[in-house]
N, C-alpha and C positions, 0 to 999 in steps of 0.2 A: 250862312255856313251850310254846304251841302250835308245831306241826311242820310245815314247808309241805316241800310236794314239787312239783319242776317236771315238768310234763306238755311232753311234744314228738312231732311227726310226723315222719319224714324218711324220706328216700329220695337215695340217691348225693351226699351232702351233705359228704364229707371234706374239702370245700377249707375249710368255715367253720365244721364242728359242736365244735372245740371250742372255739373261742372263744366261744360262746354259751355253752356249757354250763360254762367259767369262771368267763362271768359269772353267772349261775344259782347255782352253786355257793357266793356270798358272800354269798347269804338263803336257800337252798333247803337243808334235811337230805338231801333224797333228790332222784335225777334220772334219770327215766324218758323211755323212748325210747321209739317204738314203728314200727319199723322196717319202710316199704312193699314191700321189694327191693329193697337197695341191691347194688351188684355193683362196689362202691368202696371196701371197706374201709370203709364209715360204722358197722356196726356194731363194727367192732375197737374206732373210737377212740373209741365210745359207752361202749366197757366199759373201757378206759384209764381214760378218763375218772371212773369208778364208779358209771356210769349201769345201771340195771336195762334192760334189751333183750329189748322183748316182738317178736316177728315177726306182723305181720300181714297177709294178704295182703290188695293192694289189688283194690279193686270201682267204680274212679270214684265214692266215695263219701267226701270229709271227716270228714262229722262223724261215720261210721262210725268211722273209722280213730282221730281224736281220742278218742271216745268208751270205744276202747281201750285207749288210752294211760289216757285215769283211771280206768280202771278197774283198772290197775295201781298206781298212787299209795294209798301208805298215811298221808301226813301228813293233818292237820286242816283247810291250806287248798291250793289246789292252784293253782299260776302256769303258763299255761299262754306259750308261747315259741316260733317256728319258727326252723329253722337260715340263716335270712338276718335272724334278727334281732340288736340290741347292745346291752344294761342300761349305760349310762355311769356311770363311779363314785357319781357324786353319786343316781341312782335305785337305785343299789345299796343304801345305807345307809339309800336312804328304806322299800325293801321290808321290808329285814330291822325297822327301827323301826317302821312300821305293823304289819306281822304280828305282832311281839312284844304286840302293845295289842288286838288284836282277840280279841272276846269274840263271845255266838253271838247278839246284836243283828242281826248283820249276813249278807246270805249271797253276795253279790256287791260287788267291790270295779267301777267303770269308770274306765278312764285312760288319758290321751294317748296314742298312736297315730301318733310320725309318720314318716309312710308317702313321705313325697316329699322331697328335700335339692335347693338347688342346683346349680348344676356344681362348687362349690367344695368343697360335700358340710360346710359351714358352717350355713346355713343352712335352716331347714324349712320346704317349701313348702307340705306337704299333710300333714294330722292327721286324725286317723280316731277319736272317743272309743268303743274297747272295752272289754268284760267282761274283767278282766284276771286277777282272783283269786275261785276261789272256795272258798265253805264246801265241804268234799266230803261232812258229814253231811245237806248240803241237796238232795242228790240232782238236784242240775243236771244237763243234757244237750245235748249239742251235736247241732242240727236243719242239716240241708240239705246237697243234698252236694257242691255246692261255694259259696265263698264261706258260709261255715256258719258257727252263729250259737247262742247259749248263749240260750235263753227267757224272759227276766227276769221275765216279766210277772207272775210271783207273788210275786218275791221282792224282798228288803228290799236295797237299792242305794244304796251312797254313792260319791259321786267324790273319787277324790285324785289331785289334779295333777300332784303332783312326783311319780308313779310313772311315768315316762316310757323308753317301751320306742321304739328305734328302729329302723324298717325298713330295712335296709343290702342291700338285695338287688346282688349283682353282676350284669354284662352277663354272665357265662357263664350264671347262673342264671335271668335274664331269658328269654335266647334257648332253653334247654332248656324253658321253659315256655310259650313263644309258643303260643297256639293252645289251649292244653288246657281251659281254664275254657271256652271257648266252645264247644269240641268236646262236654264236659262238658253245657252249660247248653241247646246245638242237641239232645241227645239225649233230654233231660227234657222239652223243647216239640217236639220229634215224637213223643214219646211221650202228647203230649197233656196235661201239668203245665202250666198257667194260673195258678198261685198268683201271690199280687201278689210275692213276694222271687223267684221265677224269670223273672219278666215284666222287675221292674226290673235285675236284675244282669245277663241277657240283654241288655239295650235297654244299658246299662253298655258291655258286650264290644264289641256292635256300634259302636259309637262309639268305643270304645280302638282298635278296628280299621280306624278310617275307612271305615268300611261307611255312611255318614252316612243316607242316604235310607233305608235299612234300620232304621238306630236311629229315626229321627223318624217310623216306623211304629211300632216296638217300644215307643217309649214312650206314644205315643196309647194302644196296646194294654194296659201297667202302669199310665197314667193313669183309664185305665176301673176302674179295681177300685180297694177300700179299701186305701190303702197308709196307713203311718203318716205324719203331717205330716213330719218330718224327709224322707223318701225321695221325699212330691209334691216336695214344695222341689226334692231334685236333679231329681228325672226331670225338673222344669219349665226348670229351670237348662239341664239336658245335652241337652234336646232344642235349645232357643234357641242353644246351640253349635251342633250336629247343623248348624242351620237356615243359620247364619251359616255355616257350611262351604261351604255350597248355597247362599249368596248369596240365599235368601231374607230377605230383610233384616225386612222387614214384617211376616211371620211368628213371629221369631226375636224382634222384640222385642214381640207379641204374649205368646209364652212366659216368657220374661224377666220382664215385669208382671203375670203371671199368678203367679211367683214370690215379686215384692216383695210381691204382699197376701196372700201365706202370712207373711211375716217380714218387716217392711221395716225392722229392726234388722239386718240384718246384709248386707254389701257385696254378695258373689257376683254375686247378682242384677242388683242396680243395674248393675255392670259390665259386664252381657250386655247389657244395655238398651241401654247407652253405645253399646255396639259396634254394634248395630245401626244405627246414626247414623255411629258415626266410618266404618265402613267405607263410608259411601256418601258422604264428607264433607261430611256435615248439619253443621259445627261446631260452630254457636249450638246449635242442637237437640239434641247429643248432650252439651254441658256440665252442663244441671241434672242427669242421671244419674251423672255421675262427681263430680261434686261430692257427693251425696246418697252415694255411695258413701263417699266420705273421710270422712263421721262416722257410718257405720253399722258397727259395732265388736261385737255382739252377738255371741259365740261359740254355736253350739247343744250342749247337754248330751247330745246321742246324734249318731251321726253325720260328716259329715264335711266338715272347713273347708279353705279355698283360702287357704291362709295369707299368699301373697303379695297378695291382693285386700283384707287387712287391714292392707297393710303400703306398698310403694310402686307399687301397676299401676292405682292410681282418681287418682293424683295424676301418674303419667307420661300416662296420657291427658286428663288435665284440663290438662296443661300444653300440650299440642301443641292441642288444640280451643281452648283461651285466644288460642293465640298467630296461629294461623290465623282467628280471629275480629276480630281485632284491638284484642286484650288483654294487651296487654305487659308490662304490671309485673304483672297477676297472674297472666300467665302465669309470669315469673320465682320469683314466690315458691311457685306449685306445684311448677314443675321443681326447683326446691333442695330442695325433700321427697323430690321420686320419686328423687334424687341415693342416698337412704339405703336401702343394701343392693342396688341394682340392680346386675345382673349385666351389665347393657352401657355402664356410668358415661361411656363415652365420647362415645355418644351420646346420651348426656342432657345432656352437657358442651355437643357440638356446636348440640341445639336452644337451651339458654340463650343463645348467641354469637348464634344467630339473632333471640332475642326481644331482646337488645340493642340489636341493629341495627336493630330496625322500633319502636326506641323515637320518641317525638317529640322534633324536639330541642326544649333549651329557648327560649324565646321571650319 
């Protein structure tokens, strides 16, 4: 029977590493830590735990530190896991039964990723598909040093879906982190680093940080260079945010269709488009894009989906643009879609009462 051993980084992580490493524990032989400078007792409950605890000092460097970690891993595949992450039962049993069937076909497993939950912590808004397992005799390598990244590009890659790792990050662990990816990714670009992966996770920061004018330079600037399709998609996406931040409307949905004819199977896009119109309440004008959204369903095999924009946010604004156009019943039948899983049900209640009342009456 092949041997997997889980690979982890951490650092002052005791409020949650062992429940990670629990989970780990129900497909993993072996469980490797490799420890930045905790000064939390992280490394105690690593070794409670019966996790091997390598010390490594940190250097602002990921895939350094990662790279350490497996290279302490002696099984055959190697899952790698951070301590704000949760294997749910059901991905539990899928790990241990996949690994149990892999043969040396294969040298990278990619899977679900999801990285964003509602407020209710129910539902997932934002999915990320990563390298999740790999061969360790394939001599893989984690590149960049932040936001770091295994190389696939020579190697033989299958997806499985029901390996689903979820990202559970806490507000503590949030706010202990605010700022450092950036501070990180500012020091690689004064240093003079242009590559396309530090151009776009840069121009990324800036816009997580509402630095908006700044990212909609930053990404002009990753848009210039060869970036893989998947990453023009966002940067084209995250900029037309950026833009619509900035009220540049015209702009924003210049980017946005610059988007849809990378992929015009899948929503994201569409919905930025939308928005450039609903915010300036174009009504008519901004319904063929959300409409166009409600049947674009195409998930991408790398990368990363807005899960809510496949789900009920192209049919809550197709409903309000319906109804302020003076489209009532199909406004009704949108808004009873965008009803399912929407996180403000009340106000979606609210606007259906509305398309009611601007029905005609009969005659």
């Amino acid at each position: 029977m092949p041997r997997a051993s889980c690979s982890m980084i951490v650092k002052d992580e005791a409020a949650t590493l062992a429940e990670v490493l629990a989970d780990a524990a129900a497909f993993c032989d072996e469980l490797v830590v490799a420890d930045t400078g905790s000064t939390d007792g992280t490394q105690r409950i690593a070794a409670e735990a019966g996790a091997v605890v390598v010390e490594v000092p940190w250097t602002d460097d990921f895939a350094a530190a990662r790279n350490a970690s497996l290279a302490a891993c002696t099984g055959d595949w190697v899952v790698w896991l951070d301590a704000d992450d949760r294997v749910p039962p059901a991905a539990q049993r899928a790990f241990a039964e996949v690994i149990a069937g892999l043969g040396e076909d294969v040298d990278a497993l990619v899977t679900p990723y999801q990285y964003g939950f509602d407020p209710t912590g129910e539902r997932c808004t934002f999915t990320v598909q990563r390298e999740r397992v790999l061969r360790r005799a394939a001599g893989l390598r984690w590149t960049g040093a932040v936001h770091e990244a295994v190389d696939l590009a020579a190697a033989r890659v299958r997806e499985v879906p029901e390996l689903v790792v979820e990202h559970r990050r806490t507000a503590e662990q949030a706010a202990r982190d605010q700022g450092r990816n950036l501070r990180i990714l500012d020091g690689l670009y004064g240093r003079g680093d242009r590559t396309p992966r530090t151009l776009f996770y840069r121009a990324n920061e800036l816009r997580d940080h509402a630095r908006h004018a700044e990212a909609v330079a930053a990404y002009d600037e990753a848009l210039a260079t060869e970036q893989p399709e998947w990453e023009r998609y966002y940067s084209l996406l995250s900029q037309a945010e950026s833009l619509l931040a900035l009220e540049r409307c015209s702009e924003a949905a210049q980017a946005a269709l610059a988007a849809v004819q990378l992929d015009p199977g899948r929503p994201e896009a569409w919905v930025a488009a939308g928005k450039a119109y609903y915010q300036r309440k174009l009504w008519a004008e901004a319904v063929p894009f959300f409409q166009a959204a409600t049947t674009a369903n195409r998930r991408p095999a790398t990368g990363f989906s807005r899960e809510t924009d496949y789900q009920w946010v192209p049919w809550d604004f197709l409903a309000v643009c319906l109804g302020n156009s003076g489209r009532a019943e199909e406004a009704l039948r949108a808004g009873a879609v965008a009803l399912r899983g929407n996180p403000d049900p009340e106000r979606v209640r609210g606007n259906l009462s509305w398309f009611v009342e601007t029905l005609p009456a009969a005659g």
